[in-house]
C-alpha distance (Angstrom), angle and dihedral (degrees) to the residues before:
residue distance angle dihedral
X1 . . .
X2 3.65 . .
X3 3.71 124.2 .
X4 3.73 99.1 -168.4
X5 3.67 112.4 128.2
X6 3.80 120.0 -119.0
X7 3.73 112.3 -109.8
X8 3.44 119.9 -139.3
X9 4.04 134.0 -162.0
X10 3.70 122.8 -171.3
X11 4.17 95.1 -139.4
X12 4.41 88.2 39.0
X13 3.82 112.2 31.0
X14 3.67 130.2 -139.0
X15 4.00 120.4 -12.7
X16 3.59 117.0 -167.9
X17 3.44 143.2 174.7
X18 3.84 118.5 -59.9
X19 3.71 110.7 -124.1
X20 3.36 150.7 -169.2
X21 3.76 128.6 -154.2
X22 3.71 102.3 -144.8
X23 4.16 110.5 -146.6
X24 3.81 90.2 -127.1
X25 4.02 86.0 58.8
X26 3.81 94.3 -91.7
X27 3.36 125.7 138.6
X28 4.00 120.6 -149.6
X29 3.88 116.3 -155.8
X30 3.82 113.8 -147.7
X31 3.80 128.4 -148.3
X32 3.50 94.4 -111.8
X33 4.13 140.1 72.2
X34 4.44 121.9 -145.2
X35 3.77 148.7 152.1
X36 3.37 138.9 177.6
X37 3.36 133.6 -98.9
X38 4.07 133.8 -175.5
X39 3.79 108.3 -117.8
X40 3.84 122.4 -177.3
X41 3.60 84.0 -28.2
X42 4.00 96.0 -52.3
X43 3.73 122.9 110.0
X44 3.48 104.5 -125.3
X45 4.10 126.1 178.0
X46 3.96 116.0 -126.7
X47 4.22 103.7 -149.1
X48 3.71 129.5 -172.2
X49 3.86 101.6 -168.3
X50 4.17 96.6 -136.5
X51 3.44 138.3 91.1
X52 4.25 84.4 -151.4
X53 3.92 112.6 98.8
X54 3.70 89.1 -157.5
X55 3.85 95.1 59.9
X56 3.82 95.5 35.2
X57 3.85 82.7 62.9
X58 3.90 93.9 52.4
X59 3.99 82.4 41.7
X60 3.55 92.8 60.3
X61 4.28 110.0 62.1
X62 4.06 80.3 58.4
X63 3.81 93.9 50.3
X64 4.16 89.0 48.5
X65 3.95 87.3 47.0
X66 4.01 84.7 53.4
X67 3.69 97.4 48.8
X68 4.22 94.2 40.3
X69 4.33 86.4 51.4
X70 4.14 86.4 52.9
X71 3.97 90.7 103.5
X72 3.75 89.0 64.7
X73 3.69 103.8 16.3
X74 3.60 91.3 62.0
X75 3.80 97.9 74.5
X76 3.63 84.7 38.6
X77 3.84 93.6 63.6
X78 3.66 99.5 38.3
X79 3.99 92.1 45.3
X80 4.29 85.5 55.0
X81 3.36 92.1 51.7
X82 3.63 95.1 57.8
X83 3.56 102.7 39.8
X84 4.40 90.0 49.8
X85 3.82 71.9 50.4
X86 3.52 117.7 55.7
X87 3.75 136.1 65.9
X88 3.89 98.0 -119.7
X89 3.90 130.6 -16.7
X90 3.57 110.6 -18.1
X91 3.98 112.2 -131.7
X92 3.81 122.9 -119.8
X93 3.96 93.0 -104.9
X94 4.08 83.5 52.6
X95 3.64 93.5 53.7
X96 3.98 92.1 36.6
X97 3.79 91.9 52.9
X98 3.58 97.3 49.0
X99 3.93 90.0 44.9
X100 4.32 83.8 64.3
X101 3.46 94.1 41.7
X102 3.74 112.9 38.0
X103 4.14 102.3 82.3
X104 4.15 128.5 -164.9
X105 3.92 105.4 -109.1
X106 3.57 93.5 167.0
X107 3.87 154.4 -5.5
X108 3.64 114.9 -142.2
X109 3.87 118.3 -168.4
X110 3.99 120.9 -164.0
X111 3.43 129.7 -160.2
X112 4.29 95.8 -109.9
X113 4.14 86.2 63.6
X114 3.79 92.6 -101.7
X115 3.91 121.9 129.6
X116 3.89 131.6 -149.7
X117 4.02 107.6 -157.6
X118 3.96 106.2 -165.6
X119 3.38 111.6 -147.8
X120 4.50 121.3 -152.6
X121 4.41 114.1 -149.5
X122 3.39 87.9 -127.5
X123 4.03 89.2 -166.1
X124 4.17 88.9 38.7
X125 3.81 95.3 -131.8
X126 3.33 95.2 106.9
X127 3.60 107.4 61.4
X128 3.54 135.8 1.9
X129 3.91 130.8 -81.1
X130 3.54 110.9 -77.8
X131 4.08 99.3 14.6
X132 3.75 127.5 86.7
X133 3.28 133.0 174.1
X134 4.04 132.8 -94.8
X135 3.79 126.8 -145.9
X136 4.15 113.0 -156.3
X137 3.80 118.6 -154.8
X138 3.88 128.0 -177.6
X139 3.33 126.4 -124.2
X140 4.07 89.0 -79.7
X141 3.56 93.8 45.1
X142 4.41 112.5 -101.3
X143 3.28 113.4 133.8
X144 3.67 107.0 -97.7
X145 4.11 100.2 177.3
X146 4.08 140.1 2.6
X147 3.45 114.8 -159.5
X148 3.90 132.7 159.0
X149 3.67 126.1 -123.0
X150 3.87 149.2 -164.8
């Protein structure tokens, strides 16, 4: 059993641990600490990508700054997926659509101060089964990367 503490942030919650339940009664420890937390409705995981409880804590101010800039970052995130996306200038409808239909799965801190905000097609016409796409912001929040993963 695990003896990492459980990390808590006033704004967040609780992160603990991420862990498996092995099916021979094992339990595997990952190098990273989350919870969950209810977000416009949307259940949305919080990560700090370490298995360190000293740099989880120094993750976490940057994941809260994340989460209270989700008014405006929002568009921002949904318009940079579309424009890594499309062949030209996407339209207004394009960038519209994709702002209803692109949702936050999850907030991922690192330990450099950047953020990866992983993004679910809620309508699946966007991307294919089992892929989504990934928004990358620096330290001071531009978008520095979008990538899609599995």
């Amino acid at each position: 059993m695990s003896d990492a503490p459980e990390i808590t942030y006033p704004e967040l919650g609780a992160f603990r641990r991420a862990r498996t339940e092995l099916l021979d009664g094992g339990v595997l420890d990952h190098d990273w600490y989350s919870t969950l937390v209810e977000i416009d409705g949307e259940s949305v995981e919080l990560t700090a990508s370490s298995g360190a409880p000293e740099e989880v804590r120094a993750m976490l101010p940057r994941i809260a700054e994340t989460v209270r800039a989700l008014p405006t970052l929002r568009r921002v995130l949904s318009d940079a997926v579309v424009t890594s996306f499309s062949e030209g200038e996407p339209t207004a409808a394009e960038l519209d659509d994709a702002a209803s239909d692109l949702e936050l799965q999850t907030i991922e801190g690192h330990p450099d101060g950047s953020v990866t905000v992983h993004l679910n097609d809620g309508c699946g016409e966007h991307f294919p089964e089992g892929s989504w796409p990934a928004v990358h912001l620096d330290r001071d929040g531009a978008v520095t990367d979008v990538t899609v993963e599995a």
